[in-house]
N, C-alpha and C positions, 0 to 999 in steps of 0.2 A: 425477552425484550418487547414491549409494548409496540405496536404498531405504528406504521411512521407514512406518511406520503409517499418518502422517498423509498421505500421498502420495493426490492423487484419481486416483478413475478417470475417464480423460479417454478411453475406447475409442467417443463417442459422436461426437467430433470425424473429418471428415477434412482430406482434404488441399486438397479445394478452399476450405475454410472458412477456412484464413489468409491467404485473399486479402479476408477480409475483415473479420478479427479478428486483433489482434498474437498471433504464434506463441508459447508460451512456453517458454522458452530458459534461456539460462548464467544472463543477468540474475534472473529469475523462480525458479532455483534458489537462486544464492544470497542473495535476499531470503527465504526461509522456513527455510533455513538460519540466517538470524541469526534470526527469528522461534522458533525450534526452540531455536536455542542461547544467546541474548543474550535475548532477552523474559521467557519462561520462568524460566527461572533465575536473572538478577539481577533483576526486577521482578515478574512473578507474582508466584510463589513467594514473596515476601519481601515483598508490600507489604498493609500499617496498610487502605489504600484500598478495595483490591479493585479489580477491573476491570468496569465496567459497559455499555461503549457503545466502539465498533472502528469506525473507519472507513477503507477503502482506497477510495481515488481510483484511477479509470484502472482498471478490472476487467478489462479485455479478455476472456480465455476463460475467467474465474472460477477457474482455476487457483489463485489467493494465498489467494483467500477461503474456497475449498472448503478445503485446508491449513489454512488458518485458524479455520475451523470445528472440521475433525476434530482439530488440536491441542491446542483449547480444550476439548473434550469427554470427549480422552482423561486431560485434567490437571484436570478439573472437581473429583471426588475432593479432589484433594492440595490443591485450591484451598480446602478448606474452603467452599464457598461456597455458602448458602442461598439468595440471590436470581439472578434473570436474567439472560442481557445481552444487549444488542443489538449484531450485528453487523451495518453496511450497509456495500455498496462500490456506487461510481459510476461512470458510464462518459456521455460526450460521444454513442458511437459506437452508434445504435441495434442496431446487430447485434452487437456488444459484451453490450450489456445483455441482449438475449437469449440468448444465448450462457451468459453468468453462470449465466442463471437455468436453462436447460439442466442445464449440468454441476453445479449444486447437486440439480437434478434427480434426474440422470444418480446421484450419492453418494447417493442417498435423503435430501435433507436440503430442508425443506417452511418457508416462511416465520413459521410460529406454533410450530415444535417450543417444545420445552422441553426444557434450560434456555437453550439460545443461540436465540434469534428472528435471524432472516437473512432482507435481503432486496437487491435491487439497487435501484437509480435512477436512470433517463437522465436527468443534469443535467449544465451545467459545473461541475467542480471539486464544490462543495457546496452550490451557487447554491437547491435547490431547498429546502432543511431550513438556511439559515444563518440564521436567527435564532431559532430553535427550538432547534440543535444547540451554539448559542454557550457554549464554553468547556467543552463536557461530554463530549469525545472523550478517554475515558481511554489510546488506540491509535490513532495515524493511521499508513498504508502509502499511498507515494506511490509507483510506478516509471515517474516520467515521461517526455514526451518528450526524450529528451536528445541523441539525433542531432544533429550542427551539418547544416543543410540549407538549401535556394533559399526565399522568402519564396514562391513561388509555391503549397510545398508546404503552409506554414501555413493554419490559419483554416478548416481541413475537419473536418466530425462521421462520418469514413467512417475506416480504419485507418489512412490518414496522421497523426493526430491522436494516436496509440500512440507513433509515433517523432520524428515533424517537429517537431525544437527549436527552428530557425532560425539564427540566431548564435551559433555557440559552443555548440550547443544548451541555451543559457541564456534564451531570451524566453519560456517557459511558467514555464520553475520561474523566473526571476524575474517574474514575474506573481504565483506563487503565495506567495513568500516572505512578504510582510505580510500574509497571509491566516490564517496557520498561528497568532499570538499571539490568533486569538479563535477558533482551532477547539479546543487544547487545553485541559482540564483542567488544576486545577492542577497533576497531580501527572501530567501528559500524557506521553508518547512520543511518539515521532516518529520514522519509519524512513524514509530517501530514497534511494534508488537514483542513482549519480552515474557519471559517467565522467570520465576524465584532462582531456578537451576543456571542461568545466565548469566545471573549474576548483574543486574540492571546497574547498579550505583559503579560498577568499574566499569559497563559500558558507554557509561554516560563520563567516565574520569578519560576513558581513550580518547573518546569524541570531543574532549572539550583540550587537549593538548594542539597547539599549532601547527602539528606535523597532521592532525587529521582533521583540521578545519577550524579550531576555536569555536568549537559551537555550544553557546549555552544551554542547558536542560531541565527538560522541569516532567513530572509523571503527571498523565494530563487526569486520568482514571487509573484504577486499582480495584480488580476484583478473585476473590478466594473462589474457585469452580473445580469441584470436583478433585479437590485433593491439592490445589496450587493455587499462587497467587498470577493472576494475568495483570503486565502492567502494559499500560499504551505511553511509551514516554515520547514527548515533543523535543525536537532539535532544531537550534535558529541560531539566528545570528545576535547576541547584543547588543543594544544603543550605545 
């Protein structure tokens, strides 16, 4: 991935720490990659709304969020934008969360700045802020587990929990699929990290039935890495 402004420094991490925190990789590139080029420019920049409240699930080494931060800060300007927002990301994986909060650190980036307030949360999924947070996530970033793997591997809050999908590595994100029509906004996003084994075009047929939000879909990037196809697909709502 070519170098970008928004890119953190992540010189705080080593090597022994992704034995305890997912590494972040091809997938993690190009989810900020479409974050950079599909967010930004079809939806910032262009939206009546504004963006007020981000949430990325799964933070592992804060790597998305930090990006996500300094993207937001560096485009605040062009955003027009006189009010705040809140950006949180979640992690299952206690040493995930601390990590996050590290390499937010690590960027000089404090959970009251202003104008973007950041902060992490060790829950599941969105378990701790869901009825508080209901329908008001102008930005959700999910890159879940999506490994097909042994049932032995699931149901752990340590790094297996970053990759172990189970079947197909489909029993997290179909966990998570009815959940996403009361995390967004109306005028919500939704970025998913998918691979080939996932089986992308029926997760995109679940998501678009009315019983789990009618949301239309479209693959934002596509890339072959290492043996698979990675796809970033977008979820929103139709005109």
């Amino acid at each position: 991935m070519p170098k970008s402004i928004n890119d953190p420094n992540m010189g705080h991490m080593k090597t022994s720490d992704f034995k305890l925190v997912y590494e972040f990789n091809d997938d993690t590139y190009l989810l900020v990659d479409a974050l950079e080029k599909d967010y930004i420019v079809n939806h910032l920049l262009n939206s009546k709304c504004g963006l007020k409240c981000c949430l990325e699930i799964g933070s592992g080494s804060g790597y998305v969020t930090t990006f996500l931060y300094k993207l937001l800060n560096n485009n605040h300007q062009l955003m027009n934008a006189s009010y705040s927002f809140l950006l949180l990301c979640s992690d299952i994986n206690p040493n995930a969360a601390l990590m996050t909060r590290k390499t937010l650190e690590n960027n000089k980036i404090t959970p009251q700045q202003v104008p973007i307030c950041c902060d992490v949360v060790l829950t599941d999924f969105h378990s701790a802020f869901k009825q508080r947070m209901k329908n008001k996530i102008d930005l959700l970033i999910f890159n879940p587990p999506y490994v097909p793997s042994e049932q032995y591997e699931m149901g752990h809050n340590d790094v297996r929990a970053a990759y172990a999908g189970g079947i197909d590595g489909r029993e997290v994100i179909d966990k998570f699929i009815p959940m996403i029509k009361d995390i967004l906004s109306r005028d919500g996003v939704f970025y998913f990290v998918l691979i080939e084994d996932n089986r992308p075009q029926e997760v995109m047929k679940l998501l678009s039935l009315e019983e789990n939000g009618g949301f239309a879909s479209k693959i934002v990037l596509k890339k072959w890495v290492q043996g698979e196809y990675l796809f970033i697909v977008k979820f929103f709502k139709s005109c």
